[in-house]
MILUM-48048 format. One record per residue: residue in three letters; x, y, z of N, C-alpha, C, CB in turn. Coordinates in steps of 0.1 Angstrom, whole numbers. Glycine has a CB too. Layout:
% MILUM-48048
- kolvo n.px n.py n.pz ca.px ca.py ca.pz c.px c.py c.pz cb.px cb.py cb.pz
- ALA X Y Z X Y Z X Y Z X Y Z $
...
***
This chain:
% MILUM-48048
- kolvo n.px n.py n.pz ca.px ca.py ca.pz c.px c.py c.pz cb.px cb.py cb.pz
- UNK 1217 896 1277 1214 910 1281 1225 916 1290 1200 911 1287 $
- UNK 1228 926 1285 1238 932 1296 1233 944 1305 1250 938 1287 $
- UNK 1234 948 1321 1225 955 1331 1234 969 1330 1224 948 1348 $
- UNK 1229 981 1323 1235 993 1331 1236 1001 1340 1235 1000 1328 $
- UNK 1245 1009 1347 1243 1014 1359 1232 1020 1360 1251 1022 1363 $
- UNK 1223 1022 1352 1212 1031 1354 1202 1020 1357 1209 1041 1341 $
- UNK 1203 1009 1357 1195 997 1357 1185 993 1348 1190 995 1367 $
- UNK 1188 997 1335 1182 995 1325 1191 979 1317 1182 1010 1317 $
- UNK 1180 975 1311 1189 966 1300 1187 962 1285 1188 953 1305 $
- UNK 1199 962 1283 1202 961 1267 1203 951 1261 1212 966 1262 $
- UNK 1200 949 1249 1201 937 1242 1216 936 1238 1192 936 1229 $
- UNK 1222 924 1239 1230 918 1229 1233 926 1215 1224 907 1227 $
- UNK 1243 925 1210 1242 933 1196 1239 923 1189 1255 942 1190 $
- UNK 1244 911 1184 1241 901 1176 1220 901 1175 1250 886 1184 $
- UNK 1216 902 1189 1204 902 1191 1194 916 1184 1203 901 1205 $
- UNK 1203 924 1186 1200 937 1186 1198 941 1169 1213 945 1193 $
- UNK 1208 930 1166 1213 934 1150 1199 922 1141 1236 927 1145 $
- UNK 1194 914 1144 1187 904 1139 1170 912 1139 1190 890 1150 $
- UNK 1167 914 1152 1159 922 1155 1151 937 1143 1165 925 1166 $
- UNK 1169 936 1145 1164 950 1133 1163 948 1118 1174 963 1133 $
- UNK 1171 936 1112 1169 929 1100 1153 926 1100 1180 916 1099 $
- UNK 1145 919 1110 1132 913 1112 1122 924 1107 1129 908 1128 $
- UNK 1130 935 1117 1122 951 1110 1120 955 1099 1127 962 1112 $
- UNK 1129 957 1091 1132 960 1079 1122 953 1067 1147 957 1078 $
- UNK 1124 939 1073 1117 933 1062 1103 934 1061 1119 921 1061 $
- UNK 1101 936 1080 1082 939 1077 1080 952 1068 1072 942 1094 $
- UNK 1091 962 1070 1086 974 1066 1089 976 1051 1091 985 1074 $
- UNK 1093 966 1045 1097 960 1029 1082 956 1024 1110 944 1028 $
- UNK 1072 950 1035 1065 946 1028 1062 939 1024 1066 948 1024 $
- UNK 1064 923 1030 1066 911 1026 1049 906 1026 1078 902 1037 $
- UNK 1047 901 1015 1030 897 1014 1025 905 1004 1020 899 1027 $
- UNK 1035 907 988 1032 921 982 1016 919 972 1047 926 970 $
- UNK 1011 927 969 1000 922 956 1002 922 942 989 929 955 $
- UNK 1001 915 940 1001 909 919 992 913 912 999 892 913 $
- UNK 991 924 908 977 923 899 981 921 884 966 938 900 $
- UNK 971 909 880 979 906 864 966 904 858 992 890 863 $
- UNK 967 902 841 952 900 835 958 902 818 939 915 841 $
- UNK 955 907 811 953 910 798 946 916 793 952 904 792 $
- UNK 947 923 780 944 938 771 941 929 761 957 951 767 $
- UNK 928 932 760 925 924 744 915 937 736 914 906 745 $
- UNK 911 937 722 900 945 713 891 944 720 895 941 698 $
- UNK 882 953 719 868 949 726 861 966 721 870 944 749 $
- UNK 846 961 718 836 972 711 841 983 719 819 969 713 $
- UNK 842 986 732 839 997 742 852 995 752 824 995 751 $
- UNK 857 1002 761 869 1002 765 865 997 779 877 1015 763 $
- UNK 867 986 785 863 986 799 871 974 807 848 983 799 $
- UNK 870 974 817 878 966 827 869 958 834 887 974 837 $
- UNK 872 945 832 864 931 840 870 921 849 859 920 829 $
- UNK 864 921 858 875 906 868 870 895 863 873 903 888 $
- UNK 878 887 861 874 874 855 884 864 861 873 873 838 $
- UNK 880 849 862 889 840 867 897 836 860 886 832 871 $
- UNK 908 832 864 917 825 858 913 816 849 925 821 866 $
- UNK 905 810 844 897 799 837 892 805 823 884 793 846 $
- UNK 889 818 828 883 824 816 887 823 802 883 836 817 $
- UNK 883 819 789 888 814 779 891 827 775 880 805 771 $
- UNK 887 836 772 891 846 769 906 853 769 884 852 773 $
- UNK 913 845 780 926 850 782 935 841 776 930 853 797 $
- UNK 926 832 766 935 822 754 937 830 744 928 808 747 $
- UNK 929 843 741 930 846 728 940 857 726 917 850 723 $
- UNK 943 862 714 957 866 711 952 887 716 963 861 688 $
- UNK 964 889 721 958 905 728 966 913 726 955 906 745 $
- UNK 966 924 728 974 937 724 991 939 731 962 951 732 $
- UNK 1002 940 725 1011 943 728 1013 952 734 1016 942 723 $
- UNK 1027 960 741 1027 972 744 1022 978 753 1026 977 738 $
- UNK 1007 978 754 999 986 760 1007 990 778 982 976 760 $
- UNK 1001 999 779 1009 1008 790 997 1006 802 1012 1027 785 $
- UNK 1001 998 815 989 997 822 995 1002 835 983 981 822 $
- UNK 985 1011 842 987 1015 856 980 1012 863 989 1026 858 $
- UNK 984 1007 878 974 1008 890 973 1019 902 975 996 898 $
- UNK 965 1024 902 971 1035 915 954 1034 922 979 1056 909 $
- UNK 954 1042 934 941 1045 944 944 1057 944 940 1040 959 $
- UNK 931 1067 950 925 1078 956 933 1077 966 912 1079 958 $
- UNK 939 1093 968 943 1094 982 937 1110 987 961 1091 983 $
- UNK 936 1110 994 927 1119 999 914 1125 995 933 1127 1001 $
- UNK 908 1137 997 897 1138 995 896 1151 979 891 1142 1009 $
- UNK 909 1152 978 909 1159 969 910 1157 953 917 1164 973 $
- UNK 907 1141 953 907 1139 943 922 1135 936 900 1149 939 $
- UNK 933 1134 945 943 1131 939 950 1114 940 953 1142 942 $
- UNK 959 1114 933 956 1091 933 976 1093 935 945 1076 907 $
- UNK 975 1079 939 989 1074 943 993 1061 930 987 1066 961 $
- UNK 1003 1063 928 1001 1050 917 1010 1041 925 1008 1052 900 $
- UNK 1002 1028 925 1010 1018 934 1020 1006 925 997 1009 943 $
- UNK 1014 1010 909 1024 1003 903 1020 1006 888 1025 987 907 $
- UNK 1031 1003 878 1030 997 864 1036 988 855 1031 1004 857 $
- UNK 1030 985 846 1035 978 833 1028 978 823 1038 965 833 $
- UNK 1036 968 810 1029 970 801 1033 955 794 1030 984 795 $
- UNK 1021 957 788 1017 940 781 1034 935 770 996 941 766 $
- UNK 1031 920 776 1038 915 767 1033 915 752 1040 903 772 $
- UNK 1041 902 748 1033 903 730 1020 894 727 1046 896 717 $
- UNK 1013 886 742 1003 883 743 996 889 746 1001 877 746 $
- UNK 996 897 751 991 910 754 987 913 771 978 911 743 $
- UNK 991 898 778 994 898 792 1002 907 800 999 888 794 $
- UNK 997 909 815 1007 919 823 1005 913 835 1004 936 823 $
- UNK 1012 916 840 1017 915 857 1021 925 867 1028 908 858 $
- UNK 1013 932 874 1020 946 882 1020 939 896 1010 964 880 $
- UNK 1032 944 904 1034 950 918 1031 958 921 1043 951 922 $
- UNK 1016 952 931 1011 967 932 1018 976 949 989 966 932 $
- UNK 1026 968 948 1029 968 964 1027 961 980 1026 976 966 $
- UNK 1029 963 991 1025 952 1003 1009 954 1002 1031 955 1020 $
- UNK 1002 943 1005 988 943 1007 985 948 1015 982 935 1007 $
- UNK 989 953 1023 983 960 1035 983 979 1027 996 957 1052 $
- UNK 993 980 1016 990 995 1011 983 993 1001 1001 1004 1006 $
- UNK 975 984 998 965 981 984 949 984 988 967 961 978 $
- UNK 939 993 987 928 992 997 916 980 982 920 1014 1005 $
- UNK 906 982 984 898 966 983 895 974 965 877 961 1000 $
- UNK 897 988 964 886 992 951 904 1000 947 866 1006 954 $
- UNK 906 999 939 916 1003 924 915 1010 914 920 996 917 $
- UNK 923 1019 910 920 1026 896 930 1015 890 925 1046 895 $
- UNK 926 1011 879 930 1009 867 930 1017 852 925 1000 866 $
- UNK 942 1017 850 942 1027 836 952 1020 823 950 1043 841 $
- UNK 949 1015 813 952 1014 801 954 1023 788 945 1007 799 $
- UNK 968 1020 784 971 1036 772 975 1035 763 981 1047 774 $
- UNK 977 1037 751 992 1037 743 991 1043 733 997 1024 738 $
- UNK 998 1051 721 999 1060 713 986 1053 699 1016 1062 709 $
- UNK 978 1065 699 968 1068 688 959 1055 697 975 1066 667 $
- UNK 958 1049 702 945 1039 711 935 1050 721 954 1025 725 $
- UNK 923 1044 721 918 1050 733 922 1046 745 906 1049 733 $
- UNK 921 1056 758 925 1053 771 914 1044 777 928 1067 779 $
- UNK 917 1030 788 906 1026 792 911 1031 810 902 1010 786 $
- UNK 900 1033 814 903 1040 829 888 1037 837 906 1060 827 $
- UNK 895 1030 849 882 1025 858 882 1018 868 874 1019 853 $
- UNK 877 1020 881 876 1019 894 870 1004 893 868 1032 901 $
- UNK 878 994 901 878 980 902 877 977 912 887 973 899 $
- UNK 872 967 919 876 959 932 888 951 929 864 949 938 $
- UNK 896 947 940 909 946 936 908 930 936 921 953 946 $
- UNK 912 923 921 910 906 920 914 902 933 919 897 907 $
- UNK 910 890 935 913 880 944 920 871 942 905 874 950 $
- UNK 925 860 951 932 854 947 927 845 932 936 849 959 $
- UNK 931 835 922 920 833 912 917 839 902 911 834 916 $
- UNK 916 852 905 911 863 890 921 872 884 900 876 896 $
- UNK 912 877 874 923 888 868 916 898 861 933 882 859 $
- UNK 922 906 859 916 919 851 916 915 839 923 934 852 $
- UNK 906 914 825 906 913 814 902 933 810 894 899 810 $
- UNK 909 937 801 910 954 798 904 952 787 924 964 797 $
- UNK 897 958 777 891 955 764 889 973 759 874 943 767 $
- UNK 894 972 748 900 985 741 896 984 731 914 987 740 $
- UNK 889 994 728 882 1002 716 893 1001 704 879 1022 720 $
- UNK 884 1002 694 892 1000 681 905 1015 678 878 999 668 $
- UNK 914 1011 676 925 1025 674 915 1038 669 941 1022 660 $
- UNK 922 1046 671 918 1066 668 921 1062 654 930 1082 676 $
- UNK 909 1067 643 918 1073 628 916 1083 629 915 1069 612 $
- UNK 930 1087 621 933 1104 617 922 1114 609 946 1103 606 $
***
């Protein structure tokens, strides 16, 4: 530490400089959330937590599909999206929904894709263990 005439004291820069790298990374966010699961057919369009065990996430599921996570933010009814993706060719996904500390405990989930019905619905957010299984109505005919 070095003393100024004013008798204050300063850090080191090396110190100074480390300190603020330490910063950065808390405010990066480190401890982010995963929310991952799979899009498969299903009679009615809906969103289920299920565990990782679930046999269901053996079976063959929807490509493409366009999946978003976001929350409510304020009272007005308007939402933040904290992340997206969209299924591989098993029909599996994986989103960053961001640090867990910006994730709150209940989620909008939303599922899309051209001529499909939309599936859309307020979750508790999986735990460690689980996953969202999405289950999507049979395609729109013309």
């Amino acid at each position: 530490a070095v003393r100024t005439l004013a008798g204050r004291t300063l850090q080191r820069p090396a110190f100074a400089l480390a300190a603020s790298g330490a910063a950065l990374l808390s405010l990066a966010g480190c401890g982010g959330t995963t929310i991952g699961g799979k899009v498969l057919r299903g009679e009615i369009g809906r969103a289920i937590i299920i565990t990782d065990s679930d046999p269901r996430l053996a079976e063959p599921g929807l490509a493409g599909i366009e999946v978003e996570i976001s929350t409510p933010v304020s009272g007005r009814g308007g939402r933040a999206v904290l992340g997206t993706g969209v299924t591989d060719e098993t029909g599996a996904f994986k989103i960053n929904a961001g640090p867990s500390k910006n994730v709150p405990p209940r989620v909008a989930i939303r599922a899309s894709a051209p001529d499909e019905y939309e599936v859309r619905q307020s979750i508790f957010r999986p735990r460690a263990g689980e996953k969202v299984l999405l289950l999507m109505r049979p395609p729109k005919t013309p």
